[in-house]
N, CA, C and O atoms as CSV, one atom per row, in Angstrom:
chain,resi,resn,atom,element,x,y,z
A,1,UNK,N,N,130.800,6.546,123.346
A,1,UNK,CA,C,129.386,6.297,123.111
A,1,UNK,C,C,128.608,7.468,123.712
A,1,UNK,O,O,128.882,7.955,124.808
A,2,UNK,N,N,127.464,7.950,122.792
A,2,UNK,CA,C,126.894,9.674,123.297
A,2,UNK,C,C,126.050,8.509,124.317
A,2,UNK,O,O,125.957,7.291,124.470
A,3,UNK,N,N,125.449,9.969,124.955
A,3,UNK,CA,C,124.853,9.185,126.721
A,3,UNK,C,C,123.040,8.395,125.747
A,3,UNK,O,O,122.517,7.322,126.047
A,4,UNK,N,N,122.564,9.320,124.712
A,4,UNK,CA,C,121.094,9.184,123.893
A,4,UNK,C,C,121.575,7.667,123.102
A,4,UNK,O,O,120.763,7.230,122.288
A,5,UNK,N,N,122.821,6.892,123.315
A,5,UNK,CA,C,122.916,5.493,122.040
A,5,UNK,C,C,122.951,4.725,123.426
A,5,UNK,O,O,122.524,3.578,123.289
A,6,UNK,N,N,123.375,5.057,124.846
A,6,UNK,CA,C,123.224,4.208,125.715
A,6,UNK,C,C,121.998,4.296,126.011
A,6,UNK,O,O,121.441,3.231,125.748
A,7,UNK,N,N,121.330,5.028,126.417
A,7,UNK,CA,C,119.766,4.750,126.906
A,7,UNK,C,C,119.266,3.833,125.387
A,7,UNK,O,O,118.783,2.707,125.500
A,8,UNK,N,N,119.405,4.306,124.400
A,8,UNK,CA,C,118.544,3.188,123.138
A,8,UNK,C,C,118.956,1.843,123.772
A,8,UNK,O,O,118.175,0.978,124.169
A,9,UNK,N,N,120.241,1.802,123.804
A,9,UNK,CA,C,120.706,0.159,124.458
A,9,UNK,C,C,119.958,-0.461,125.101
A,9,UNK,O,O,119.270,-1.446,124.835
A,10,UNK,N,N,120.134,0.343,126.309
A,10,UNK,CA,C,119.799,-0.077,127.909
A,10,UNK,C,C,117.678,-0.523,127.597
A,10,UNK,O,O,116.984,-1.314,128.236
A,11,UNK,N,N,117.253,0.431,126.339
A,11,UNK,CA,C,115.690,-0.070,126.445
A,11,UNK,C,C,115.712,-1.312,125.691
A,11,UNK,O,O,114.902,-2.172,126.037
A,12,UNK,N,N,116.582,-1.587,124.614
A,12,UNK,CA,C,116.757,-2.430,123.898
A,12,UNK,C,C,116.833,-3.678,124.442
A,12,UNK,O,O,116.158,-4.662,124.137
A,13,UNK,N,N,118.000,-3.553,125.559
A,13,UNK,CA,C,118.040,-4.809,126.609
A,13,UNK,C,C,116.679,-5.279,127.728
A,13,UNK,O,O,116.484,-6.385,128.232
A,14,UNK,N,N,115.816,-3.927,127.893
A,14,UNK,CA,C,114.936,-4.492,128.586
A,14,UNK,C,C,113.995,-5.183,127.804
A,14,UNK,O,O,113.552,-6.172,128.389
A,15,UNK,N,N,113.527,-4.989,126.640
A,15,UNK,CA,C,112.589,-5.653,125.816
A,15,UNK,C,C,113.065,-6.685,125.522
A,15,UNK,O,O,112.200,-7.471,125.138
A,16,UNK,N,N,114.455,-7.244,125.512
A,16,UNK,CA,C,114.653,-8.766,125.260
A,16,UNK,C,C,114.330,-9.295,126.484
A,16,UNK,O,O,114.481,-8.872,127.630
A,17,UNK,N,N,113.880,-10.249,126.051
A,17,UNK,CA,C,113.288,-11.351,127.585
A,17,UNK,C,C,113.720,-12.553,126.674
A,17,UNK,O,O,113.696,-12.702,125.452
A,18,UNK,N,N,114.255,-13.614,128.041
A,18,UNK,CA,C,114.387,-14.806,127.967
A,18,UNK,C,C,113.843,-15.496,128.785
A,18,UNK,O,O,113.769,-15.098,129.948
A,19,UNK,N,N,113.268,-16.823,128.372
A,19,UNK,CA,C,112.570,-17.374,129.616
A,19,UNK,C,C,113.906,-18.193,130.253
A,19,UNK,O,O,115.035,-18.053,129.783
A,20,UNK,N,N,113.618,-18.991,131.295
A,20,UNK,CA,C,114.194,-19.367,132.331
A,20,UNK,C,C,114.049,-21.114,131.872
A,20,UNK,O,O,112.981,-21.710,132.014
A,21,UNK,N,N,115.083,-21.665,131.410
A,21,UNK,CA,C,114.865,-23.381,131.117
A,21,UNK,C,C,114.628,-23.543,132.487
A,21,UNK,O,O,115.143,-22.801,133.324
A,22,UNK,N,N,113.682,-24.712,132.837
A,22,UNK,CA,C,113.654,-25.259,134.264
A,22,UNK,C,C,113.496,-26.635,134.040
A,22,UNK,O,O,112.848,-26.860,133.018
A,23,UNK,N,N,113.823,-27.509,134.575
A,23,UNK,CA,C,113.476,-29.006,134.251
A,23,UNK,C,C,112.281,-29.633,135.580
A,23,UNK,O,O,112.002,-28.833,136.473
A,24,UNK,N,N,111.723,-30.877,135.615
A,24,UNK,CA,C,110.671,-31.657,136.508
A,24,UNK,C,C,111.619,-32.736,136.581
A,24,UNK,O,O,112.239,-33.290,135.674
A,25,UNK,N,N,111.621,-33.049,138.529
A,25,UNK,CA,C,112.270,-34.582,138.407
A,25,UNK,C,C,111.255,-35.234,138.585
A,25,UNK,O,O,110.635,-34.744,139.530
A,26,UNK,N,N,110.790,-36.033,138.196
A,26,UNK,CA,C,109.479,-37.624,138.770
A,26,UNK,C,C,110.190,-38.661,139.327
A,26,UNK,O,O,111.378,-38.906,139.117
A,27,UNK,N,N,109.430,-39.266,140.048
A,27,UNK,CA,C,110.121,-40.477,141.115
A,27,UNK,C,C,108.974,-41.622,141.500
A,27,UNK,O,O,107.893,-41.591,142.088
A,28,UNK,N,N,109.545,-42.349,141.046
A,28,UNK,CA,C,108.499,-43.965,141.223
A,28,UNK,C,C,109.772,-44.799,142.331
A,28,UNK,O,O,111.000,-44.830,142.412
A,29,UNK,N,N,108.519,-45.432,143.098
A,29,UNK,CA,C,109.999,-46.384,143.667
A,29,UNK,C,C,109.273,-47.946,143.260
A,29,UNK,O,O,109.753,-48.783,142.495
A,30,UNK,N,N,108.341,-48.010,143.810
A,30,UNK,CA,C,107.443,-49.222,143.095
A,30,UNK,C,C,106.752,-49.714,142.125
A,30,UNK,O,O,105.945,-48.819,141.874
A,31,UNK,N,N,106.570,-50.523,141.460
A,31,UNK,CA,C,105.768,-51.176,140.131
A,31,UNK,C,C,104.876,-51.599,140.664
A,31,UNK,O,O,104.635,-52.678,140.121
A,32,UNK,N,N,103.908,-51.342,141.756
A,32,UNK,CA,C,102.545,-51.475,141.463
A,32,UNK,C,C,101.430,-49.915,140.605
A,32,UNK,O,O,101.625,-48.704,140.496
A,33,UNK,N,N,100.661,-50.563,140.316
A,33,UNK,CA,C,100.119,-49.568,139.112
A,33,UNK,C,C,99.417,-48.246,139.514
A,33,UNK,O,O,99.043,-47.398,138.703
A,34,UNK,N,N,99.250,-48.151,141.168
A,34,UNK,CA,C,99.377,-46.851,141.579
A,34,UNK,C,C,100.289,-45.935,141.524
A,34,UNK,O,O,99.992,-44.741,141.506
A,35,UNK,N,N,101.592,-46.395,141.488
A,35,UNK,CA,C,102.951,-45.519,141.514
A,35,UNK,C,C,102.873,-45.246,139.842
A,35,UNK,O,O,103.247,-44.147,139.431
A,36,UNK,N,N,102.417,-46.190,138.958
A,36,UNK,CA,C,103.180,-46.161,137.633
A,36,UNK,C,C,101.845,-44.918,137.215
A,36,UNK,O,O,102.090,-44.108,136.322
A,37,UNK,N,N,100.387,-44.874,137.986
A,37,UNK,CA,C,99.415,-43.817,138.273
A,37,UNK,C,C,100.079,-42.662,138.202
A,37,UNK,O,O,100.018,-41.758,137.369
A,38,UNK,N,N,100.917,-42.830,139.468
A,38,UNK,CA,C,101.353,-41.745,140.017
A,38,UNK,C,C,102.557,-40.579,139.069
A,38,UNK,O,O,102.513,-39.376,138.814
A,39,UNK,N,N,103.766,-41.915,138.698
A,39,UNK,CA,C,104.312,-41.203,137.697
A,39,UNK,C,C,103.822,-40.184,136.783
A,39,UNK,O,O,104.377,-39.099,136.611
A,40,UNK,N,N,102.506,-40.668,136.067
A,40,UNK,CA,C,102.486,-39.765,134.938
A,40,UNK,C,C,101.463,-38.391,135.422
A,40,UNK,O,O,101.146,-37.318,134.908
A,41,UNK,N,N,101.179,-39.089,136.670
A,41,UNK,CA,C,100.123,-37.932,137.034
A,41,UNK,C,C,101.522,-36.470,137.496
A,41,UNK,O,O,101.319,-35.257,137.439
A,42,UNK,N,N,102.847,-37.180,137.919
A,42,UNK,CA,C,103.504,-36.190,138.560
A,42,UNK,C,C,104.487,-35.592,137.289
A,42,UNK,O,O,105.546,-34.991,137.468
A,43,UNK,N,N,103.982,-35.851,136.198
A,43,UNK,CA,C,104.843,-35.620,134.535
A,43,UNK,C,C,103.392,-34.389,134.619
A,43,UNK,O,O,103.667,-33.219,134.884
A,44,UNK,N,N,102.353,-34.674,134.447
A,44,UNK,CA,C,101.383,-33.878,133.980
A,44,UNK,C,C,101.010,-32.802,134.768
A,44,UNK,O,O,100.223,-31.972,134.312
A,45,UNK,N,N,101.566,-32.675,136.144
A,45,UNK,CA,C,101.460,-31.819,137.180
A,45,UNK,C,C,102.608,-31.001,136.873
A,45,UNK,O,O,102.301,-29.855,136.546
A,46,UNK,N,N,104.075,-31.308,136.887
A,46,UNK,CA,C,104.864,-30.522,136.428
A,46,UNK,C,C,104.646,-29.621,135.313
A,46,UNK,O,O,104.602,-28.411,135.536
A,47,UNK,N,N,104.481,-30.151,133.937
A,47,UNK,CA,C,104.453,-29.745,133.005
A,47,UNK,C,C,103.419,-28.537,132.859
A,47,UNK,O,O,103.829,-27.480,132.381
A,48,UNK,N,N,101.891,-28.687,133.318
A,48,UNK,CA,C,101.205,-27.937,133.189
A,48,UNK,C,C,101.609,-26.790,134.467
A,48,UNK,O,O,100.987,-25.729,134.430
A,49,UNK,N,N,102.676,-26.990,135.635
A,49,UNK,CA,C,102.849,-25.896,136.395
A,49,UNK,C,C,103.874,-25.176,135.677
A,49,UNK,O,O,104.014,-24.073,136.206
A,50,UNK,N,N,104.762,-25.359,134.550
A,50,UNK,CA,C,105.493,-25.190,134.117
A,50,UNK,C,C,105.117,-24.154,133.003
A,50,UNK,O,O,105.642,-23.067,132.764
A,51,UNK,N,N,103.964,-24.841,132.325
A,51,UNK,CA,C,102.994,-23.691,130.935
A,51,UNK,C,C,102.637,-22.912,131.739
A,51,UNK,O,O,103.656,-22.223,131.769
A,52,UNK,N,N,101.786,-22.326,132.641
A,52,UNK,CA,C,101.590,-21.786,133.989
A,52,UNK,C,C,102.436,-20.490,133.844
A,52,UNK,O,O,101.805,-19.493,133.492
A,53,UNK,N,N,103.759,-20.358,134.060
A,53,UNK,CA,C,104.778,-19.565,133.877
A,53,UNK,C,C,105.037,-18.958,132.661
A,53,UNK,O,O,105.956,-19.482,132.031
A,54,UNK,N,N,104.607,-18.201,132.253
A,54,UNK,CA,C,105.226,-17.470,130.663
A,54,UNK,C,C,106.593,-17.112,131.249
A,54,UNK,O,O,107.031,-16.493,130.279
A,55,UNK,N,N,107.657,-17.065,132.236
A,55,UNK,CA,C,108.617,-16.729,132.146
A,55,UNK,C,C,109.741,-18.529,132.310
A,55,UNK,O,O,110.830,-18.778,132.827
A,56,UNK,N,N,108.986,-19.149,131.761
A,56,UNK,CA,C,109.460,-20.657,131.837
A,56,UNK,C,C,109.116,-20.947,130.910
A,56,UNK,O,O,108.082,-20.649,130.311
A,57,UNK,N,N,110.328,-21.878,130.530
A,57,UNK,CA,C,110.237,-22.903,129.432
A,57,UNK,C,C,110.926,-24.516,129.550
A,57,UNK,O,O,112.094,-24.822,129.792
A,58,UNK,N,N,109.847,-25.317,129.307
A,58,UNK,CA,C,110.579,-26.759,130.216
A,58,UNK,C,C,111.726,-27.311,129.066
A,58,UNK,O,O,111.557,-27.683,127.905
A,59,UNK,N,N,113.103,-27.188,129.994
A,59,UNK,CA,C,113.673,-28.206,129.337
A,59,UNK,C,C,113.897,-29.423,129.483
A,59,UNK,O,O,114.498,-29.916,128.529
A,60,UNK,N,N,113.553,-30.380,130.627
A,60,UNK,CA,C,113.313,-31.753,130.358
A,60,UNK,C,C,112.787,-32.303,131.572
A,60,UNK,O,O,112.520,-31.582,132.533
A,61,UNK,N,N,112.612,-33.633,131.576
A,61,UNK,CA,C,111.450,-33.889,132.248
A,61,UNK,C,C,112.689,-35.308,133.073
A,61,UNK,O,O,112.988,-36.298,132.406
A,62,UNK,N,N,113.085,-35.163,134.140
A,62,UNK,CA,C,113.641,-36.468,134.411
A,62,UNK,C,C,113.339,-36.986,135.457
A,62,UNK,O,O,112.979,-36.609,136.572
A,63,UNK,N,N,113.611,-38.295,134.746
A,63,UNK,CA,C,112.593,-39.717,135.622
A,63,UNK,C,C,113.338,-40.512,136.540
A,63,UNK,O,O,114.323,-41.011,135.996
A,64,UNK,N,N,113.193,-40.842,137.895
A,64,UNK,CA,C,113.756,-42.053,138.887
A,64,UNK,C,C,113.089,-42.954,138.867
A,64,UNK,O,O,112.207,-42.745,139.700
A,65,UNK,N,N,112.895,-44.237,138.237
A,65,UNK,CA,C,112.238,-45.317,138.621
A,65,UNK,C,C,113.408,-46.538,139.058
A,65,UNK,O,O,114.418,-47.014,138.539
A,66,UNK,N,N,112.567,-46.749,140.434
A,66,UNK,CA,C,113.744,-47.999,141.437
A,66,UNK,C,C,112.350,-48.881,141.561
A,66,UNK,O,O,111.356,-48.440,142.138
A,67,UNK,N,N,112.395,-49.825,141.114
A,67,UNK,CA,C,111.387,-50.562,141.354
A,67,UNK,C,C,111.764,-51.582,142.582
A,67,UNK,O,O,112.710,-52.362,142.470
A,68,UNK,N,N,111.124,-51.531,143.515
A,68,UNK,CA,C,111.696,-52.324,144.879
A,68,UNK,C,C,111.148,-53.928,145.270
A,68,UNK,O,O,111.575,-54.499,146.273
């Protein structure tokens, strides 16, 4: 390989970008309707810290609910 087809490469590789999958865990432990508040407020906090990032892309959103 001449040394002028590796540098084309090597710029080639820097212009590809991939973002980074990251996932959100949420966690409820109780069913009163502050927590079930709380859940979606902590879905909508993730998510929008997540758009936030152009080098992120959410891949999923997972949920703990233990209702006590």
């Amino acid at each position: 390989m001449s040394i002028d087809k590796y540098e084309t490469l090597n710029q080639e590789r820097k212009i590809q970008h991939t973002k980074r999958k990251v996932a959100a865990y949420c966690r409820v432990s109780t069913d009163n309707e502050d927590q079930a508040n709380s859940f979606e407020s902590q879905q909508r906090y993730f998510r929008q810290y997540i758009e936030r990032n152009p080098d992120w892309e959410l891949y999923e959103v997972f949920a703990e609910i233990k209702l006590a």
